[in-house]
N, C-alpha and C positions, 0 to 999 in steps of 0.2 A: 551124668552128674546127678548128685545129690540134689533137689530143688527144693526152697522153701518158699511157697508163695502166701504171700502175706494179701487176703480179700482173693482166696481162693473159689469162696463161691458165690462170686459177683459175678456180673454180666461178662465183663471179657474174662473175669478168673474159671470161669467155669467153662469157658471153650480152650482155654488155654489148657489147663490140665490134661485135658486128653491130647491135646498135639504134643504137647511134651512127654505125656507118658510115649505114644508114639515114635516121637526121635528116639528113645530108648534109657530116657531118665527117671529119675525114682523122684515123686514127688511128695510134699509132706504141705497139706495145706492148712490155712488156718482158717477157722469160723466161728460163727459165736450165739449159734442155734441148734439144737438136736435136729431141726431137719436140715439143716445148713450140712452138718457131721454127716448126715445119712448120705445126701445128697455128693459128697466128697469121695466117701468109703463107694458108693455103685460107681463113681469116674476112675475108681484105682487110686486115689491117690490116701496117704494117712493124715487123718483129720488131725487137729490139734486147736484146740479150746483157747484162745487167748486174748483180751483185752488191750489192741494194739496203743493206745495212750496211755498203758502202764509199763512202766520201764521195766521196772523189775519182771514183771510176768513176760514181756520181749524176752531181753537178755535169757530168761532160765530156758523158755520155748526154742532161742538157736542154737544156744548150747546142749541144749540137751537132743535136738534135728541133725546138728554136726553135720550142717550142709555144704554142698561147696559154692553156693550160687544163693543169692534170695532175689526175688521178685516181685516189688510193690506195687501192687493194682488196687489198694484198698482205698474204698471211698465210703461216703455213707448218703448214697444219690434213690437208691429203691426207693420207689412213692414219692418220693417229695414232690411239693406242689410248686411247682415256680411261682414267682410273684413281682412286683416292683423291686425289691431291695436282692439282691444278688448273694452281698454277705450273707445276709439272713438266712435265706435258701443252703449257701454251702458254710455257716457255722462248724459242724463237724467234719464235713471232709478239707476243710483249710486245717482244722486241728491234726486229721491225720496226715495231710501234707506236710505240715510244721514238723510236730511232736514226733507223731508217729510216724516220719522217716529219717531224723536225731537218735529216734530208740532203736530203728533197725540198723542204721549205720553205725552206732555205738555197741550194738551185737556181735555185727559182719567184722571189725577192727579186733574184736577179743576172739572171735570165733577163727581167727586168719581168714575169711572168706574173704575175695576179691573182685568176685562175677556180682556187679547190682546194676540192677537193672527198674527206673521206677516209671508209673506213669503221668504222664503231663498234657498237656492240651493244646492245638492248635487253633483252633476258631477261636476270634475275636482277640488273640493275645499279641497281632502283630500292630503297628502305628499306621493308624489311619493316614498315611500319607502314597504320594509314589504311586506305581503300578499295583495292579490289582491280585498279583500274586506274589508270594514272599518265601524267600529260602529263611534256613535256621542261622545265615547270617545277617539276615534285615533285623530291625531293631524290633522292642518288643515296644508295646505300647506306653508310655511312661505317663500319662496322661490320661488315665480308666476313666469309662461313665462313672457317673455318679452310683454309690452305692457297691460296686464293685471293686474298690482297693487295696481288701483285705484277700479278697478271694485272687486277686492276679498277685499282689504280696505274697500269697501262700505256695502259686504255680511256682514264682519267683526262684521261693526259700529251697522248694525242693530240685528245681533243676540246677542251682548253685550249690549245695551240698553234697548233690549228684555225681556230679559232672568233676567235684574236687576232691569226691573220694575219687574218683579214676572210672566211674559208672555210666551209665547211658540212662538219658532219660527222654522218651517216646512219648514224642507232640502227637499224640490221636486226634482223629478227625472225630465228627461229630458219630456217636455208637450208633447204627441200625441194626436190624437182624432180630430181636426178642418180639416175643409177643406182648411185651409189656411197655416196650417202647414210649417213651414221654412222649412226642407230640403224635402219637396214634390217637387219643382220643381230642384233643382240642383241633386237630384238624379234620376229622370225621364233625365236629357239633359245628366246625365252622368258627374256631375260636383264635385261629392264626391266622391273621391278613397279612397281605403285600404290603407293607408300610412304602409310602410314598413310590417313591419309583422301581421300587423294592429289587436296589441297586448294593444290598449290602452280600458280600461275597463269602459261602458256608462250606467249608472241607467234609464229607462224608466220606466213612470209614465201615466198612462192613465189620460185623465181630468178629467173625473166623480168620476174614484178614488181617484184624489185629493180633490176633493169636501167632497167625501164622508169622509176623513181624518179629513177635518178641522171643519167640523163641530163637529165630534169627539170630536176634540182636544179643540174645544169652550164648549160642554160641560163638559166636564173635565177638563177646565182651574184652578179652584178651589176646584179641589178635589188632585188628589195623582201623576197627572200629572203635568210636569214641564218642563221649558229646553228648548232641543233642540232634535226632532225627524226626524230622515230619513222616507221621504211618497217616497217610493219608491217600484216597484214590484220584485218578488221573485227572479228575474235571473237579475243579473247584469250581462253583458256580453263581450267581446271581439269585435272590430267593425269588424273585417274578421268574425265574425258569425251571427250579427244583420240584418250588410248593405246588405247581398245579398238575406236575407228575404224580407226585406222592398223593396226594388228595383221589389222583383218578384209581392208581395203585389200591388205594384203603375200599375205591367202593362210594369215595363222597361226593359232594359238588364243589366246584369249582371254587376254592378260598374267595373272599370277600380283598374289597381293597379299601384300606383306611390312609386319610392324610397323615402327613407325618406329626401337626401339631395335636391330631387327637390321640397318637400312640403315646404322645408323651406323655397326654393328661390321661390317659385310660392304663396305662403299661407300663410307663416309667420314663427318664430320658435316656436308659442306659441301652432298654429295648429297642426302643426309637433308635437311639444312635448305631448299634450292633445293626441293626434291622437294614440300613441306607448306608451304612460307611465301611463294614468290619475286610478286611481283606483275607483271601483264601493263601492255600499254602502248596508249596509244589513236595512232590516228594522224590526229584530225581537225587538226592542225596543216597535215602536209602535203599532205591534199586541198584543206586552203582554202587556202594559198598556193603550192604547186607545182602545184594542176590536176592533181592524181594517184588515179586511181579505183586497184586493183588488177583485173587480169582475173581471180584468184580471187579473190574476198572474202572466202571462209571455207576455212580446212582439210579442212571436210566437204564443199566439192564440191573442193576441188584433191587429197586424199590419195589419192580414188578414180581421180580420170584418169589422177592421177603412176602410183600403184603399182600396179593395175591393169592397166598396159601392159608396165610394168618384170615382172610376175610371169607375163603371158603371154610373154615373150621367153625370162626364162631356163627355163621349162618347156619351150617349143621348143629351146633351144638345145640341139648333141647332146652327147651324156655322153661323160666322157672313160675 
């Protein structure tokens, strides 16, 4: 197939291009940087310049791709600094959940495309209630921490558009795998604690195995696959059992441990709350209908290989 990936060279867009050049598809990415372009054209794929919150520049970019498939992984998450307010933090990538997958769905409709396939989230989007793991038919939370109702509005918008053009849209687990990875540096300074009994329950997802999911899920988009799947690996887990892996993983000591009423006044109630209550997600959905094993199946062997090799680089690398 023809592919147009929309946040082609993003974190999982740019593992994805090569597995899908791989399966044997042509792929036409989008970006919105000369080294973003450079970066697209060395994976095979053809770059294309486009302003995904402009309609018109959408529309002319898949008509003029004439693809048979798009695939929306566009976000605007590189750097950002997390903080108390959540909106605040994903302001633009809810915009490109809204806006920018109405402009690509409005493309795909003119362009006859039928294969769409977008991405969506699994951590923290299912209702704190019930057992501590959740399929894609448990409810979703309807009742957000504070500060976070636009940014689950936004998950919302796009997996209900999705899902009603006839598309799939893939609850990812939390991204690991990059060297740039958000919580690598505040849990190296020691800036992530165990909040209270740090009993709230976090989906990780390797990036390659995301990759390897969606391409999957693009070829099965028109077969017996539908919906909405969790890409997420076999152990959802507890953060008093994850974080003091990863911590050893990176190299650092052992996370600190904070009450739960100082996370609220130091981090927000939304952290606090996610941090002690948020529930994990199974993904026996998508192994039995996408054929999707993960090559890590747990955190505890993928945390060691990721950062383990990430920690011997930048120890080699020379001081400035």
């Amino acid at each position: 197939m023809r592919v147009f990936v929309a946040g082609a060279s993003g974190a999982l867009g740019s593992r994805l291009v090569p597995q899908l050049i791989d399966a044997g598809h042509t792929v036409v990415g989008t970006h919105n940087s000369p080294a973003s372009a450079q970066l697209l054209a060395e994976l095979g794929a053809e770059p294309v310049r486009v302003d995904l919150l402009d309609v018109r520049a959408v529309r002319k970019a898949v008509l003029d791709s004439k693809p048979d498939a798009i695939v929306h992984q566009a976000t605007a998450l590189a750097n950002v600094k997390f903080g108390r307010n959540l909106d605040k933090t994903f302001a633009i990538t809810n915009r490109l959940r809204t806006e920018g997958t109405d402009a690509l769905l409005a493309a795909a409709r003119e362009a006859g495309v039928r294969r769409f396939v977008a991405q969506s989230f699994a951590p923290y989007i299912y209702k704190r209630q019930g057992g501590p793991i959740k399929t894609e038919a448990d409810p979703v939370d309807d009742t957000p921490p504070p500060n976070t109702a636009k940014t689950y509005a936004a998950i919302m918008h796009l997996e209900k558009a999705t899902t009603e053009f006839g598309g799939i849209a893939l609850r990812y687990g939390g991204f690991y795998g990059a060297a740039n990875d958000a919580l690598i540096e505040p849990v190296r300074k020691r800036q992530f604690p165990v909040v209270g009994k740090g009993g709230g329950i976090f989906s990780w997802l390797h990036l390659d195995d995301g990759a390897m999911a969606t391409v999957l899920a693009l070829e099965h988009a028109d077969d017996s696959a539908h919906g909405i799947y969790n890409i997420v690996d076999d152990e959802p887990a507890p953060v008093r059992d994850w974080l003091p892996v990863l911590a050893n993983a990176l190299g650092a000591k052992p996370p600190r441990h904070a009450p739960t009423w100082l996370a609220r006044l130091i981090a927000g109630t939304a952290t606090a709350v996610l941090a002690t209550q948020a529930r994990g997600a199974s993904n026996a959905k998508a192994k039995r209908e996408l054929g999707w094993t993960p090559r890590y199946p747990s955190w505890r062997l993928g945390f060691p290989v990721t950062y383990s090799a990430i920690t011997v680089a930048d120890q080699q690398a020379p001081s400035r």
